[in-house]
N, C-alpha and C positions, 0 to 999 in steps of 0.2 A: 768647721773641721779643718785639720791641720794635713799636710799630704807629704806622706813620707816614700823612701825607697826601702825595702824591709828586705833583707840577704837569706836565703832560707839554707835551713842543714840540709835538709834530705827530700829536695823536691817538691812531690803531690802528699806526701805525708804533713810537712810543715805545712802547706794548705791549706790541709784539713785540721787539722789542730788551731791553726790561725780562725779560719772560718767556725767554727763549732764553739770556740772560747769567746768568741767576740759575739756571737751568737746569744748564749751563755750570759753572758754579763751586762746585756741589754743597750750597750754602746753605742752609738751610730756609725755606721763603718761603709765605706763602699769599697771597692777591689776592680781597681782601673785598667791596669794591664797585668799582667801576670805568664810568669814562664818556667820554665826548672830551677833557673839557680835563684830571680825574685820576684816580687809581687809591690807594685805601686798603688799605694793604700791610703784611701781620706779617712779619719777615724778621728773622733772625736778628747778622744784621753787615750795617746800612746804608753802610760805608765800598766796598762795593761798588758802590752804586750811583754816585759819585762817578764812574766812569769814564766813565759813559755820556752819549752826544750826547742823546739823545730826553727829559734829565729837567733841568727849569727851576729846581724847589725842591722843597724837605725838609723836611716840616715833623712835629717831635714831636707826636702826637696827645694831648691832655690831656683831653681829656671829647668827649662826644657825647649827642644828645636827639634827640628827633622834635618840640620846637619850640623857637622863638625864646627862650621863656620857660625854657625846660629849660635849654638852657644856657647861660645867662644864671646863672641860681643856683647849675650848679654851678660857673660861674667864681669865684663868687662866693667858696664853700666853698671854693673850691681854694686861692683867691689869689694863685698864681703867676704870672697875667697883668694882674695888677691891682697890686700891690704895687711900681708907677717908684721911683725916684726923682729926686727936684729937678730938675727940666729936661730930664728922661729922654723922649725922642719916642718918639711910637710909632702905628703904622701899622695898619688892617685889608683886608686882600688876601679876596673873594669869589670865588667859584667856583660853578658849577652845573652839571645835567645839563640843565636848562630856559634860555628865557630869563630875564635876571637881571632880576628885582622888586627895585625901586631901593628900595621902602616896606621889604622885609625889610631891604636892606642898611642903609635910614639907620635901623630901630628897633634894629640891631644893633651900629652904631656910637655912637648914640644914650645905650643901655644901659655900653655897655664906658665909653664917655668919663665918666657917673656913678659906676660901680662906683669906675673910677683915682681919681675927683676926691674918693672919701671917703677917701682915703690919701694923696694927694698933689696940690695944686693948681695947683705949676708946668707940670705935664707937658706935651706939645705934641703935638698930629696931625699927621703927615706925611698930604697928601691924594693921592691916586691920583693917575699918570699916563697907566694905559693903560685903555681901553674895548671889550669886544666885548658879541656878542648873552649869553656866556654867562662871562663875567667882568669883574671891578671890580677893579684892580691897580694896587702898587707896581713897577714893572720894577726888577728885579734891577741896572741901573745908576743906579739913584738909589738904593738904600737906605743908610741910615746906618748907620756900621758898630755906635755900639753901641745902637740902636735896638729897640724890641719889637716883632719883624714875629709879628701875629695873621693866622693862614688861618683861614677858614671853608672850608668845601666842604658842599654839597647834595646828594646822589642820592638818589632818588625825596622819600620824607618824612624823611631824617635828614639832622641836620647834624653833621656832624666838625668840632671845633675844635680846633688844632694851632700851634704856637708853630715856626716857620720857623728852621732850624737851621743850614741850609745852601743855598746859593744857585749857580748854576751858567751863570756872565754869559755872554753871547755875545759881549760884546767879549773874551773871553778867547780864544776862536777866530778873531774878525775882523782884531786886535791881531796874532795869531799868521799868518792869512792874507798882511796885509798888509806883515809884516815879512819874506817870502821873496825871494831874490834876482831868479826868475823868476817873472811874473807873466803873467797873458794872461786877464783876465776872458771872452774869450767862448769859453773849452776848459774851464771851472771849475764847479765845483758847490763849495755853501758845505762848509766843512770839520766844520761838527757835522751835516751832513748824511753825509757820508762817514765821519764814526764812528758813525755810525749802521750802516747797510749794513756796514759792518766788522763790526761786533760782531753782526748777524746772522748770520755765518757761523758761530759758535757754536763757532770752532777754541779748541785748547789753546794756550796762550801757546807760541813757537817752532817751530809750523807757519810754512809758506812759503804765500804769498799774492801773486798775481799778478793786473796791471793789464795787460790786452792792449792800449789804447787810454790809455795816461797819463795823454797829455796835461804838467798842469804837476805829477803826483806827488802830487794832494790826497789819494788814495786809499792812496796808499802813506806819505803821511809820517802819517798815521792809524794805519795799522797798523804801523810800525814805535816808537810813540809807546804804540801797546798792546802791546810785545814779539813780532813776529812777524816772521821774514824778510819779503822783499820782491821783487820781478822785475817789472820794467818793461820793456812795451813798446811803440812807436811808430815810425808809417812818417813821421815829419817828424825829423828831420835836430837842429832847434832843440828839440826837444817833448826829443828823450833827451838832451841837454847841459842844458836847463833844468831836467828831472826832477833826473838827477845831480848837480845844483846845490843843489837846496834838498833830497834826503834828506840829501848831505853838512850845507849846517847846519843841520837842526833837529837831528842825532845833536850838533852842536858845543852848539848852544844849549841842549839840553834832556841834556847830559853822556849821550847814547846808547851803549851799545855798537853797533857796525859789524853792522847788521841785515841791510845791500844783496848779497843775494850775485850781483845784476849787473842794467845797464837797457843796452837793444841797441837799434837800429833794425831794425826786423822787420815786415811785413804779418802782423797780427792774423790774416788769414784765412788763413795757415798755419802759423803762430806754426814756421817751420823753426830757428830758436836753439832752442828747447827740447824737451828729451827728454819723450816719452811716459811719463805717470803719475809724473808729478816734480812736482808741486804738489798744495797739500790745498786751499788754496778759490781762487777768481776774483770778484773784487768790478771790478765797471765798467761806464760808462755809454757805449755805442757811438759814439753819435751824439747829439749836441747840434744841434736843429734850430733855426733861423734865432728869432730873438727879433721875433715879427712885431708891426707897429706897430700892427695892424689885425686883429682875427679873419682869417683865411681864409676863402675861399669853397672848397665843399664840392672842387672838382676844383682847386685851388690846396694843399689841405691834404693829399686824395688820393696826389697828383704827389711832394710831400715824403715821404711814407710810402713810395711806390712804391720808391723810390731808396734808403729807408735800411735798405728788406724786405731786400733782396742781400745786404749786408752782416754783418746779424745771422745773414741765414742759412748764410753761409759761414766766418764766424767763430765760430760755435756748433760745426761741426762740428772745426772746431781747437781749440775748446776741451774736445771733450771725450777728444780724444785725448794732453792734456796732464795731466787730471787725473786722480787716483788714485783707486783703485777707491769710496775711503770720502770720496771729496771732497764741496765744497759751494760754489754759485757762488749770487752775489748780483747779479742785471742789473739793467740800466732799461733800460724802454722809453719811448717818449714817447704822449701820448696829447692829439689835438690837437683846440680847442674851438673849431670854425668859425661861420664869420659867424651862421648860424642858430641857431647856441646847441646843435649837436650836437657827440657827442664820438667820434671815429673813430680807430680805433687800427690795425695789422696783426692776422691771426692768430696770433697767436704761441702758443699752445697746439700748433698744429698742427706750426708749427717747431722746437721743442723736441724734439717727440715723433720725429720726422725725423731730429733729430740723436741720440737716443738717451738725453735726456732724460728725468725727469719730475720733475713740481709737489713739493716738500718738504713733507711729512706737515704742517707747521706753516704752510702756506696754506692750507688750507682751498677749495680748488680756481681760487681769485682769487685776482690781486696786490693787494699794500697801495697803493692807489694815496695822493700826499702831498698834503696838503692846500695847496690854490692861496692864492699870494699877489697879493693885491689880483686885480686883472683881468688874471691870467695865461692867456697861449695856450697854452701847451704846457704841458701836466700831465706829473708823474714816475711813473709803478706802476715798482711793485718786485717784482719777482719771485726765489723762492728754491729752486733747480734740485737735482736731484742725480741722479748715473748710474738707470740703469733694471736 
């Protein structure tokens, strides 16, 4: 097995999508260290990982130390990350499980830009573009194609140093978002969000997978993009002419075979177009609740939950009489961050269990909930169901 540094999108969600697909496709894998931003992975054929929504980069791992110094020398010995040529740019991407010490990062940039410049003098730094508490990065749409992307990564006292192999842009999803016939941003969730959740349900390629709330079909042209049927459905009129619209072309665009074996107009909450235990998983987000300008106040945030509780809970009990014995459903729920800086969600433990439900062995009795962008009000958990 080959041992990489693997950049995650969205924390314990990529995780779980990592762990469950590799699972899934019978791989050998093991998972060495691991933290929020990555995961140090032995895996036997890395071209799998390529499918998945929740992984940013890929980086061959070449040496590792427990200090700055350590590996520093053995890059040295190695030479493989030193050895540009003439005008050859090249970049250092940090990572940590801490926050990021800017002295490590510049004695490590510091060191590498010496090491290159006893071999070659023209070389050029590409400098960072992106900044958080726990990394120092090149984004994946700036990088040059034949550039030397150098990762580091940190967890606890060792550093992994890995030469970035493979890259996984988000404008490849956004490009592709943006290019469908039907659009409606306020029914949508980003679509490497939704191959995420796909590939949680951990089905075999040509399983049947059903969207009871569509929408504009992010969910399904996901999964029919990773070879799986598809069945949509929505009580709006436009939502199943729009869905039908864009699985027709991404199968034109992306040379699919005819995945749809049908999208109907139908209330979610009796899902009556479909036959009992005729689907293997359910991937879908109920209720998209208002994009609030302003935190909520706690009986403002309440009042929205109250109204979207009915819902899940009459659509849960439809759902579980569509799906097969060995099935597997992937929800969202919403969880919203009121004026006061609390987070208030429904019971939904208790609603599950109601409808005949329970938690998948691989939650661990909580949902993954997704890490919030900028000053988001509504947070996504992910919950991962299966018959009782």
């Amino acid at each position: 097995m080959d041992r990489f540094l693997i950049v995650l999108v969205n924390e314990v969600l990529s995780q779980a999508e990592l762990i469950i697909a590799l699972t899934k496709s019978g791989i050998k894998f093991q998972i060495l260290e691991k933290n929020e931003t990555f995961v140090i992975l032995d895996v036997e054929n890395k071209e799998e990982l390529t499918n998945l929504g929740g992984i940013y980069k890929i980086g061959k791992i070449i040496c590792s130390s427990s200090s700055v110094e350590g590996i520093l020398e053995k890059i040295r010995k190695d030479r493989k990350l030193i050895m540009l040529d003439d005008k050859q740019q090249w970049n250092l991407s940090y990572y940590s499980d801490e926050i990021i010490n800017m002295d490590i990062y510049e004695e490590l940039q510091n060191g590498l830009a010496s090491l290159i410049k006893e071999n070659s003098t023209k070389t050029k730094f590409i400098r960072n573009n992106m900044k958080s508490e726990n990394f120092i990065e090149l984004s994946v749409d700036k990088e040059k194609k034949d550039a030397i992307k150098i990762l580091v990564g940190k967890n606890k006292e060792k550093y992994y140093v890995a030469e970035n192999i493979i890259s996984i842009k988000s404008s490849n999803f956004i490009d592709r978002d943006l290019s469908r016939p039907y659009q409606d941003s306020r029914i949508s969730l980003s679509p490497r969000t939704a191959r995420m959740l796909v590939n949680m349900l951990g089905l075999e390629k040509g399983k049947t997978i059903l969207d009871p709330f569509c929408g504009t079909g992010t969910f399904l042209i996901e999964s029919i993009i990773q070879g799986y049927k598809v069945i949509g459905v929505d009580n709006r009129k436009e939502c199943v002419a729009g869905t039908k619209k864009n699985l027709l072309w991404i199968m034109k665009e992306q040379k699919l075979n005819n995945k749809i074996r049908y999208v109907k107009q139908d209330n979610a909450e009796k899902l009556s177009t479909i036959n009992s235990l005729s689907v293997d998983g359910i991937v879908t987000e109920p209720i998209l609740l208002p994009n609030f300008k302003n935190n909520p106040n706690f009986e403002m945030a309440e009042n929205e939950l109250r109204k979207s509780k009915a819902v899940y809970e009459r659509s849960l009990l439809a759902m579980y009489r569509v799906l097969n014995n060995n099935g597997k459903v992937c929800i969202v729920t919403p969880r919203i961050k009121t004026r006061d800086n609390r987070y208030i969600t429904f019971s939904f433990k208790k609603m599950l269990k109601k409808a005949g439900f329970i938690l998948d062995d691989r939650l661990n009795e909580q949902p993954f909930v997704m890490k919030p962008s900028g000053d988001q009000k509504v947070l996504r958990e992910i919950w991962l169901l299966k018959k009782s």
